[in-house]
N, C-alpha and C positions, 0 to 999 in steps of 0.2 A: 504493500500500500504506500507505504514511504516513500517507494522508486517511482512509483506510476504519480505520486504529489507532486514530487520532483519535475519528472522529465513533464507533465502538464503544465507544471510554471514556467518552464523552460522556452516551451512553445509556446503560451500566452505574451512569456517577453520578447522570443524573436518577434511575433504577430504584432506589437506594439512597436517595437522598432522599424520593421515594415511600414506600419502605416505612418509611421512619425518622419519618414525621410522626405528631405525635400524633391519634391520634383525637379528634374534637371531637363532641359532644353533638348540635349540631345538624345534623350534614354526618349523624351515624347515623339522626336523624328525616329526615330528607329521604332519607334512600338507604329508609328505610322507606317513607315514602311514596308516590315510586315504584314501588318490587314491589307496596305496597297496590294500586293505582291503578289499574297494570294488571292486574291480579288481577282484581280488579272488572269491568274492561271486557272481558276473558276468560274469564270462568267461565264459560262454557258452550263454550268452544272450545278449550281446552288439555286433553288429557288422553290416556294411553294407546291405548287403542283405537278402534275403530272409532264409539263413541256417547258421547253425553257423560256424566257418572254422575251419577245420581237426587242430588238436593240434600241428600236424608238419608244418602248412604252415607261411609262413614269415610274417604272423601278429603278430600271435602269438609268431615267432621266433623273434622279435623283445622285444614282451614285456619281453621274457623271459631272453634277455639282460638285460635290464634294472633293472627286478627282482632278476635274479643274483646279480648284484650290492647292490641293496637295503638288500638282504641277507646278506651279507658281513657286513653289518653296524648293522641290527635288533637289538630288544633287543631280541627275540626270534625266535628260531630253526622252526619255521612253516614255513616260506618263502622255506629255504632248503630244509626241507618233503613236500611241495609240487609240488616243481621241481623238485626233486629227484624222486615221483610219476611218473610224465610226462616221464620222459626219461624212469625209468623201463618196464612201461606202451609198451612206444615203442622201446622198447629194445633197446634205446640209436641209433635206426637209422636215417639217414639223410629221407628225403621226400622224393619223388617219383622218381622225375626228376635226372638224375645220373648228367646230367651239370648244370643244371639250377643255377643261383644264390640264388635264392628266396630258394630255396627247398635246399640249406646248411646252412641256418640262423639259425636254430636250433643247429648245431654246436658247436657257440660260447659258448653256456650255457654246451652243455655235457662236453667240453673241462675245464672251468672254472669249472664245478663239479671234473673234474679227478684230479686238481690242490689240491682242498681241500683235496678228500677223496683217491686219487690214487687208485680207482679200476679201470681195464684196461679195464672191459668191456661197461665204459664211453668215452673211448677213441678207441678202435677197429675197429668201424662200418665206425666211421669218415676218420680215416687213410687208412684202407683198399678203401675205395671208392676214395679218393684225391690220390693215389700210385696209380690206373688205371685209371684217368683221366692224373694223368700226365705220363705215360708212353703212351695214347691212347688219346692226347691234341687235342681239337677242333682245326681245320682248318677253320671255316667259316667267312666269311664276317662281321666287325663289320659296316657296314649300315646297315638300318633301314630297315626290312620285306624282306632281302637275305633270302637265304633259311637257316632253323636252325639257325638264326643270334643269339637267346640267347642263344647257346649254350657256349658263351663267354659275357662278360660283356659289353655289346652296349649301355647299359642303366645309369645313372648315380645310380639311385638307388642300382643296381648289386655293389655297391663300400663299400656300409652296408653289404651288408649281405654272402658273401664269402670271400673275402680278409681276414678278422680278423679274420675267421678259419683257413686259409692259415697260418697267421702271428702265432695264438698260437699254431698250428701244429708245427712252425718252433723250436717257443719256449721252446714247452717241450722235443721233440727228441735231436735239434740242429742240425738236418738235412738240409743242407744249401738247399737241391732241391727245399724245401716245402717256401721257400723264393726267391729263384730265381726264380722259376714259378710264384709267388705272383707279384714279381715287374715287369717283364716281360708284364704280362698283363695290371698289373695297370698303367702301363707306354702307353701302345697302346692306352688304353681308355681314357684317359689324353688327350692324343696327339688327340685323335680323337673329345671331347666334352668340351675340355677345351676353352672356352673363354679368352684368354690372356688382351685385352682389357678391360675386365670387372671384372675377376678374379673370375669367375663363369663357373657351370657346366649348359650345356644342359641336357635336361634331356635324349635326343637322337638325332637322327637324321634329324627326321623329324623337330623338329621345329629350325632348324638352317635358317636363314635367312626370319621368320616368323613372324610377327609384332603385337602384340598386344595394340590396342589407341596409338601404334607407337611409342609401345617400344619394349623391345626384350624380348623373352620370357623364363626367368627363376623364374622357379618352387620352390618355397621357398619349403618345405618338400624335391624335391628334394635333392638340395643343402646341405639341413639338413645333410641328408643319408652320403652323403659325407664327411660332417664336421666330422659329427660322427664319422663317418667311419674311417676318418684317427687319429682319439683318439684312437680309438680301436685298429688298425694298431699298432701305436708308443707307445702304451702299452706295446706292446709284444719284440720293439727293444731295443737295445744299444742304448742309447742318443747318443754317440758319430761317430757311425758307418755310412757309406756312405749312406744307406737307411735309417735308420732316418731321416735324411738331408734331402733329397727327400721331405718325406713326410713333413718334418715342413716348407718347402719351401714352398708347398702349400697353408697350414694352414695359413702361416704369409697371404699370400695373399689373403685367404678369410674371414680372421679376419678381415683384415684393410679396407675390402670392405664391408661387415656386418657391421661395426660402423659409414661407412657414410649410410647406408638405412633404419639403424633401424625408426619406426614412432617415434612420440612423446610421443604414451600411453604405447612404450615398447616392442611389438609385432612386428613380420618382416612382411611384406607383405606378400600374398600368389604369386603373380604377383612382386618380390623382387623391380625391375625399374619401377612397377604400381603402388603404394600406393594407388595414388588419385583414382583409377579405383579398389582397392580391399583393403576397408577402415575395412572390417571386420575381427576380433581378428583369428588366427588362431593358434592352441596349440602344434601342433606335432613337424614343423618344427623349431617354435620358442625353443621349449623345447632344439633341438636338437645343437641350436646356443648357447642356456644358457651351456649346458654340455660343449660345446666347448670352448667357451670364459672364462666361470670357470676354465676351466683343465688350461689353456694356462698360466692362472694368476697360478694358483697353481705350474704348473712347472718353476715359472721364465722365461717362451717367453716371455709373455705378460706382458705389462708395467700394474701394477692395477689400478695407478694412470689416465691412459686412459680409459681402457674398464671395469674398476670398474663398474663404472656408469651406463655403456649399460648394465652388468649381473644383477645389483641391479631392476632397473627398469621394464626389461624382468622376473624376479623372480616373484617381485610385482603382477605384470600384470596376470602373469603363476597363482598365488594362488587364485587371485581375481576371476579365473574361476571355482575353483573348487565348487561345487553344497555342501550347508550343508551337504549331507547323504555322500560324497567324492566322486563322480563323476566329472573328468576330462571334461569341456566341450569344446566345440568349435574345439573339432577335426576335419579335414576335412576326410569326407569318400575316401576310397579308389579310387585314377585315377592318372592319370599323366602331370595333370597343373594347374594350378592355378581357384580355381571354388569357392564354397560356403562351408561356416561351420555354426553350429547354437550352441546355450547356450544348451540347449540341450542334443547336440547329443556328441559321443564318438565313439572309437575306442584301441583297444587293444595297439596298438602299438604307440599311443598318449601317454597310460599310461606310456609303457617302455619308450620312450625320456622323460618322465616327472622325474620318479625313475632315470634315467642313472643322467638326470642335477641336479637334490637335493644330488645326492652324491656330487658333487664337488660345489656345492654352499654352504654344511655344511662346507667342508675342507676352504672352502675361509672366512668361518664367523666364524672360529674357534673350528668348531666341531672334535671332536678325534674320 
């Protein structure tokens, strides 16, 4: 009994020196490029169900966020060449759907490639399709299962993956259209799925006034999308300008609602007001609160001295999952509420929130 008291304090102190060590700048690039890595040598074998999904669909237009990003930093031009591949591949077009949101997330990346390399026929496909949806703007119902209801953003997800095309359309033209159509909407759906009370997004309409063990139900991944989202968004603004404002109004108030839910091992709930009802680690949408809450301290919103702590911990937590061979685990498969993830399993678009948040977790621990 004495030995087993022993060697368990033993390990309670290595485990506490563990978590007690500073993060270092370079251990965060190397844990990135790992999940990069294998990412790469996975994309066509990791995913939900039964086939793997179309290169333009918003899985993968997510990772390909994030992988942008992690480009940008690399110590090598392969991350570039192979999303450079991608887009030539599909001639730089959007996916199927002309309104959908999901099917413009591919976007962000062809758009942040035009930025580096300014060839325009990274930018063409984009702009021509958003110049005919906005001269030819959806009219439909943002409730839930109207007819053609996504063909506008009803969803809290839809706030990832079109807006921040919107916003870097606006950016490189300076076409003020391509930003008044952006806030216009962003603002209905706001209005429409915004919890004020709680400082949180539905994920739609349906589960507004829906109880789960009798709490309310927001979708952490959702919410993610969001966070995210409006990073991506105030990327592309004027710090100073009226819509900026907007958006970091938001942000303040999902930060400061995020740092009272976070759990104790780091991780946000998947069920964010459930904890006790969904105690298992989930990696996507926490990823996407680390990239938040990093940016926020990075640009001076955020106090460090406050949500320091929640990025450091959520970081922690985030690397502890990755699999020796660099598999991201514990992503939850594709759906729209709070369910199960396993060590496991992965998802494309787990890795891009993983890539999006180690960028600004390097900038906040020092990295150039």
């Amino acid at each position: 009994m004495k030995h087993i008291c022993i060697t368990l304090g033993c390990f309670l102190l290595l485990s506490f020196n563990l978590q007690s060590q500073d993060i270092k700048p370079e251990n965060v690039k190397n844990d990135m490029r790992r999940v990069a890595d294998w990412q790469i040598q996975h994309y066509r074998d990791a995913f939900t169900y039964d086939t793997p999904h179309h290169p333009l669909d918003w899985t993968n237009g997510a990772l390909y966020v994030g992988m942008s990003k992690w480009a940008a930093m690399a110590d090598s031009d392969k991350y570039y060449t192979w999303l450079k591949t991608i887009g030539e591949l599909s001639k730089w077009k959007l996916h199927d759907r002309k309104y959908h949101a999901d099917d413009h997330t591919v976007g962000q990346f062809y758009l942040d490639l035009y930025k580096k390399y300014g060839d325009s026929n990274m930018l063409t496909p984009t702009q021509e399709q958003f110049d005919f949806i906005l001269y030819h703007p959806a009219k439909t119902s943002l409730k839930w299962q109207s007819p053609y209801h996504q063909s506008r953003w009803n969803w809290c997800d839809a706030l990832f993956m079109s807006p921040p095309v919107w916003a870097k359309l606006y950016h490189i033209t300076r076409e003020k259209k391509y930003l008044d159509f952006m806030m216009a909407e962003f603002k209905a759906t706001t209005d429409f799925l915004f919890d004020p009370e709680e400082s949180l997004y539905y994920r739609d309409e349906s589960y507004m006034g829906q109880l789960d063990h009798g709490t309310k139900i927001f979708w952490s991944r959702g919410n993610g999308w969001v966070f995210a989202g409006l990073v991506n968004i105030m990327n592309e603004l004027e710090p100073r300008s009226a819509e900026y404002e907007y958006f970091k109004g938001i942000f303040e108030q999902m930060a400061a609602k995020l740092l009272q839910i976070q759990t104790l091992e780091g991780h946000w709930a998947m069920s964010l007001l459930g904890q006790e009802f969904y105690p298992t680690p989930e990696t996507s949408g926490t990823s996407f609160y680390v990239y938040g809450l990093a940016w926020g301290i990075n640009q001076g919103i955020l106090n460090k001295k406050t949500y320091g702590p929640a990025v450091e911990k959520a970081w922690k937590a985030l690397v502890s999952y990755i699999t020796p061979d660099g598999m991201l685990g514990y992503v939850q498969p594709i759906g729209a509420a709070p369910g199960k993830s396993w060590p496991d399993k992965t998802e494309v678009y787990g890795t891009g929130a993983f890539l999006s948040a180690g960028t600004e977790v390097y900038k906040l621990y020092g990295g150039k």
